[in-house]
Legacy VTK file of the C-alpha trace (Angstrom):
# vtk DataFile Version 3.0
C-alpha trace
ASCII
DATASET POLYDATA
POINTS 309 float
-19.781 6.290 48.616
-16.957 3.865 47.940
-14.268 2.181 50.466
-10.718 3.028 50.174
-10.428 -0.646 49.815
-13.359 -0.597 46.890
-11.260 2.304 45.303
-8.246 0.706 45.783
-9.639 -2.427 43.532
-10.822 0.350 40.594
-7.858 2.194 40.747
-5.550 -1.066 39.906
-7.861 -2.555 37.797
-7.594 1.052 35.547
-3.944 0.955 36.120
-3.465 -2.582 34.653
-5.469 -1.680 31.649
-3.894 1.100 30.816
-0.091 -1.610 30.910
0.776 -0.980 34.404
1.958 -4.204 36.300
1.625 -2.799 39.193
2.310 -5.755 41.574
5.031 -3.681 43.479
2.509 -0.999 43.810
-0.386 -3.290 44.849
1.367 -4.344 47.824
2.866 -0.950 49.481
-1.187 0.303 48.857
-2.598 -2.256 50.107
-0.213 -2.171 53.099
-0.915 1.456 53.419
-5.204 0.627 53.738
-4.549 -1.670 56.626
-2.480 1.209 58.560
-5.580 2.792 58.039
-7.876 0.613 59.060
-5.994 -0.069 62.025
-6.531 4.236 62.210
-9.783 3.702 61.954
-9.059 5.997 59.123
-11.969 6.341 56.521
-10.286 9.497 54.069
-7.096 9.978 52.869
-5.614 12.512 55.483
-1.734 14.365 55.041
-0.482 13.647 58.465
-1.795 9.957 58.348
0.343 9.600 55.085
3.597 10.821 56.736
3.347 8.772 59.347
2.546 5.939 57.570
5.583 6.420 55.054
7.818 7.557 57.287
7.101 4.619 60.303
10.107 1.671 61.131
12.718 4.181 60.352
12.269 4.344 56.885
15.134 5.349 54.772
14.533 9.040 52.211
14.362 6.608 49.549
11.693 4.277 50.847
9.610 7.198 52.322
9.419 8.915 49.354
8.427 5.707 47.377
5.420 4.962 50.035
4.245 8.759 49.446
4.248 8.126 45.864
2.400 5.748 45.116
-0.257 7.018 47.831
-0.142 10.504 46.027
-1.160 8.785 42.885
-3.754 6.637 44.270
-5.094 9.766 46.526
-5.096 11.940 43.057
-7.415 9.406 42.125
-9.603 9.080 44.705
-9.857 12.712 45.228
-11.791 12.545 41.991
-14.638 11.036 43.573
-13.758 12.114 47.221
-13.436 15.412 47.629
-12.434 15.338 51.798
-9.486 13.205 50.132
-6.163 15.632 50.599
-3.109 14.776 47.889
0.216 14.990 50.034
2.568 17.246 48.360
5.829 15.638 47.312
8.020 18.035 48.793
7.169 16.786 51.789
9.373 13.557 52.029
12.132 14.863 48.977
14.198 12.342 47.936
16.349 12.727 44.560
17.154 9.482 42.813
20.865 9.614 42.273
21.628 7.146 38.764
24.362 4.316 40.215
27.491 3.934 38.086
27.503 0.943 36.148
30.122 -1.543 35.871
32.117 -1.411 32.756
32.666 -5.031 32.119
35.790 -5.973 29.535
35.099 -8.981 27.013
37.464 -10.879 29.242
35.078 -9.986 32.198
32.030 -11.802 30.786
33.667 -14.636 29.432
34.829 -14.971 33.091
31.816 -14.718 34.521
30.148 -17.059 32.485
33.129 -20.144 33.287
32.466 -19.485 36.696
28.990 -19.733 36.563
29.150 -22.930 34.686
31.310 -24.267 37.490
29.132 -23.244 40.521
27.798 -26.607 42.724
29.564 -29.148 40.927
27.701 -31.743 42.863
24.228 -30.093 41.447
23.898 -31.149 37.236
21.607 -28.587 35.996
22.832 -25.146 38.389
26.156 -24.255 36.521
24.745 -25.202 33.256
21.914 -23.177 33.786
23.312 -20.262 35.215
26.183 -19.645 32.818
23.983 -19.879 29.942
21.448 -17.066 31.588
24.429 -15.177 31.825
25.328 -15.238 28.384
21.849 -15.229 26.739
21.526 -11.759 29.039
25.528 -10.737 27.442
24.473 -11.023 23.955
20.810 -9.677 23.913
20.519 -7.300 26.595
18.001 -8.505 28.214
16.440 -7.596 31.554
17.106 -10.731 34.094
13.178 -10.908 34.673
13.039 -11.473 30.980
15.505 -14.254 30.592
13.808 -16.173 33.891
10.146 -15.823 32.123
11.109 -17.433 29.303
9.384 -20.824 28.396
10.254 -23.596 25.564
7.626 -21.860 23.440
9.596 -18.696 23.107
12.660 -20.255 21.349
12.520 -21.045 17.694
15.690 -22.779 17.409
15.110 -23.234 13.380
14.422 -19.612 12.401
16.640 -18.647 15.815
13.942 -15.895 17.433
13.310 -15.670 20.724
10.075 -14.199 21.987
10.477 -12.152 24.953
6.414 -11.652 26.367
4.149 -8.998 28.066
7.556 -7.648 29.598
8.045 -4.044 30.837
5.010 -1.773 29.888
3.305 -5.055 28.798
5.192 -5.176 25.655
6.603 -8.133 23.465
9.452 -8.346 21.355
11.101 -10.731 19.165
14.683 -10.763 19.356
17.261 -12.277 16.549
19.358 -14.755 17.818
23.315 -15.144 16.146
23.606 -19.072 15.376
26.505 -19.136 18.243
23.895 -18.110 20.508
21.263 -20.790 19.044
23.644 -23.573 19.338
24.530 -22.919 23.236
20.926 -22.742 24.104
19.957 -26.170 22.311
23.183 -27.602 24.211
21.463 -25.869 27.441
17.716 -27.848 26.615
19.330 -30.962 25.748
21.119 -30.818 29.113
18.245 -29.646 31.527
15.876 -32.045 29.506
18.402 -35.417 29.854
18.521 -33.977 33.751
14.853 -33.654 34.220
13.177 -35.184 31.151
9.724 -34.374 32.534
9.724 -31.241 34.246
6.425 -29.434 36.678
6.242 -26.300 34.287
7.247 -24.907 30.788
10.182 -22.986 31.926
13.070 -22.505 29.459
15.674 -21.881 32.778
15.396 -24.171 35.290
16.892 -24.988 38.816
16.306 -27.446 41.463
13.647 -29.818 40.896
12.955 -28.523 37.043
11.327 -25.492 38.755
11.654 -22.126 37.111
14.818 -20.451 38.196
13.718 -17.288 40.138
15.743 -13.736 40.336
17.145 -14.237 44.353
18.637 -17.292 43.364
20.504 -15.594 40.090
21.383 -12.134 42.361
23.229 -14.694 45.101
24.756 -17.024 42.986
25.790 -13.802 40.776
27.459 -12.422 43.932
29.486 -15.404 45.160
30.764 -15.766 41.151
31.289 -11.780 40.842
33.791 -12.536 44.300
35.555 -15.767 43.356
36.847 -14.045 39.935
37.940 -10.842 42.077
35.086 -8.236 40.506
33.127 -8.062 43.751
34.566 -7.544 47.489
33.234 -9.845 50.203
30.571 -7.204 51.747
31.269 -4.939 48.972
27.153 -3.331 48.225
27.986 -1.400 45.402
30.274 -3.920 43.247
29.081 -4.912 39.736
25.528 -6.292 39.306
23.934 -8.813 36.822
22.143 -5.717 35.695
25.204 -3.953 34.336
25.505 -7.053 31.531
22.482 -4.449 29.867
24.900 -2.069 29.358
27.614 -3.879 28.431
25.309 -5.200 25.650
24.565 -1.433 24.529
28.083 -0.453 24.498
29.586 -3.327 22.556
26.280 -3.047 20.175
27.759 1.047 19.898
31.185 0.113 19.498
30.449 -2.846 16.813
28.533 -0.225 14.713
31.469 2.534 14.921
33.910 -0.024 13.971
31.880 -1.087 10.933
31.671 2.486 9.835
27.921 2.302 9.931
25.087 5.759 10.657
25.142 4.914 14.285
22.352 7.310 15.080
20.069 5.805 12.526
20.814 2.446 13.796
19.989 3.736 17.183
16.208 2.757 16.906
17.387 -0.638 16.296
19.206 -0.817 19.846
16.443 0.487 21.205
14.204 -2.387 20.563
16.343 -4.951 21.408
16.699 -3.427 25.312
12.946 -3.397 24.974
12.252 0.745 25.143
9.414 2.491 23.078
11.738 5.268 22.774
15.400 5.810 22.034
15.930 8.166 24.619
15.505 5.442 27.072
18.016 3.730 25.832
20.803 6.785 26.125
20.423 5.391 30.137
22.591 2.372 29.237
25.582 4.230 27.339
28.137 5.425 28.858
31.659 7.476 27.578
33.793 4.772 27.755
37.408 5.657 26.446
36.970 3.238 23.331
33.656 4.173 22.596
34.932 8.564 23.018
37.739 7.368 20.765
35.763 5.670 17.878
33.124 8.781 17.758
35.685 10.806 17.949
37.986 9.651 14.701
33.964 9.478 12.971
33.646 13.314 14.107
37.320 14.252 12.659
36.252 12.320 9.310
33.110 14.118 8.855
35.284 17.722 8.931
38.012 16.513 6.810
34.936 15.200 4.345
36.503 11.610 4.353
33.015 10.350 5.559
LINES 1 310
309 0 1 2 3 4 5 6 7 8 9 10 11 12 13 14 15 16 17 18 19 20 21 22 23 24 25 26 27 28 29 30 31 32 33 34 35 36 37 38 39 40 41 42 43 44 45 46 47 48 49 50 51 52 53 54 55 56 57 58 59 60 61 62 63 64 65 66 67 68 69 70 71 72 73 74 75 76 77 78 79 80 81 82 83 84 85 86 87 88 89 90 91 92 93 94 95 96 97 98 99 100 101 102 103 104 105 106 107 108 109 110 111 112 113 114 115 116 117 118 119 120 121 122 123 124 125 126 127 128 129 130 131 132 133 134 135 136 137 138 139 140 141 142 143 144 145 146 147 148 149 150 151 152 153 154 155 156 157 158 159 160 161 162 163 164 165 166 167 168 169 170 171 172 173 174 175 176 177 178 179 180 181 182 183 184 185 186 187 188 189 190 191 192 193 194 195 196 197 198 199 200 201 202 203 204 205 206 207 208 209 210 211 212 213 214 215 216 217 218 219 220 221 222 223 224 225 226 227 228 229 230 231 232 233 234 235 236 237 238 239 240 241 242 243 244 245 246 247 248 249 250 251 252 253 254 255 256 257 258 259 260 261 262 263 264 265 266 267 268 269 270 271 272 273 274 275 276 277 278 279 280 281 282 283 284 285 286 287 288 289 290 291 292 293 294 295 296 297 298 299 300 301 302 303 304 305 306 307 308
């Protein structure tokens, strides 16, 4: 019979083929099999679990992420194992509450964006690089991890596509880029390349040194910008986040569409692949009722009675 460790290497390996990333995952496991060891723990056992998940005062939310992924990789093993118990989930309850996003204004993420380009003025490539990540992420919804992957392959300035690879579910996408768009990104390669005309990698976004920007660097900077314009607090935890640019994107995309008098639903699908979902319902997450957007669907909805539609 098979280690928990040997399982362990099977049960990612499946996962991976199967377009789970799983590197999040890997690591709480994996950190889970040495408490074990250290147990001198050879099954899977309930109680070893909880304590386990629930050890340096872990918050609901980070208990009931550890039990988890060990209930998934137990459910597995179990398979094969049949002393292996599956900890029920009730057992560490934790319900994930959906945080408000921000709502940003036009004027918000033009803001944002002359900030950025201002940060370090002593440093040539940081503001450059960081406003235009900003934007690119404005204008095509992109997740942040997405925009930092990017390399100097993925851009075709002439037919202006942009390749986002293997992202989210191991998925790629090509994304239309509007010429505006195009132009400030060959300004932002013609900067970063006079800066550091021969750079260690193929990364599109670059910081110190020509090395790939990386997210910590983009979630700090993004807080000290989000503070100096006044839409973050000093301290403030839940202030507006680089993330909520996604919606923004999906709510001006809505509002555009109402405004041109366009079938928004059947255009939906369409949204839905530029956010990067297999399904349109996943992209209902990133709309919200704001009072333009309730006011446009609304006048469409009064139309359609009257028959003026």
């Amino acid at each position: 019979m098979k280690t928990l460790h040997q399982y362990l290497d099977d049960y990612l390996k499946l996962r991976r083929q199967l377009g789970y990333k799983m590197q999040s995952v890997e690591i709480t496991l994996r950190n889970f099999l040495f408490f074990a060891t250290q147990e001198g723990a050879e099954v899977i056992r309930t109680k070893m679990v909880l304590r386990w998940a629930t050890r340096s005062k872990a918050t609901p939310m980070l208990g009931a992420h550890r039990l988890g992924a060990v209930r998934r990789f137990a459910e597995y093993v179990r398979a094969y194992d049949p002393r292996t118990e599956v900890p029920a989930q009730k057992l560490l309850p934790y319900r994930f509450r959906r945080r408000n996003p921000c709502h940003y204004s036009d004027e918000n993420v033009l803001q944002l964006i002359k900030a950025a380009q201002q940060i370090d003025p002593a440093n040539p490539i940081k503001g450059p690089t960081f406003g235009t990540v900003l934007g690119l992420l404005a204008v095509t919804g992109m997740r942040v991890g997405e925009a930092l992957a990017l390399d100097d392959c993925d851009i075709d300035f002439v037919k202006g596509l942009l390749t986002v690879r293997l992202a989210k579910g191991n998925k790629s996408r090509v994304i239309p880029l509007h010429a505006s768009t195009v132009i400030a990104l060959c300004k932002y390669a013609s900067i970063r390349d006079e800066v550091y005309p021969q750079r260690p990698g193929p990364a599109f976004f670059v910081w110190d040194g020509g090395d790939r920007l990386v997210y910590d660097s983009v979630n700090r900077w993004f807080w000290l910008v989000a503070c100096q314009i006044g839409l973050r607090r000093p301290g403030d935890q839940r202030g507006p986040r680089v993330h909520d640019l996604r919606h923004y994107f999906a709510i001006r995309t809505l509002l555009n569409w109402y405004r041109t008098d366009v079938d928004v639903e059947a255009r939906l699908p369409e949204l839905a692949t530029y956010l990067g979902h297999v399904h349109v319902r996943d992209s209902y997450w990133y709309l919200s009722a704001v009072p333009e957007l309730l006011q446009l669907a609304t006048l469409r909805l009064e139309r359609a009675e009257k028959g003026t539609v």
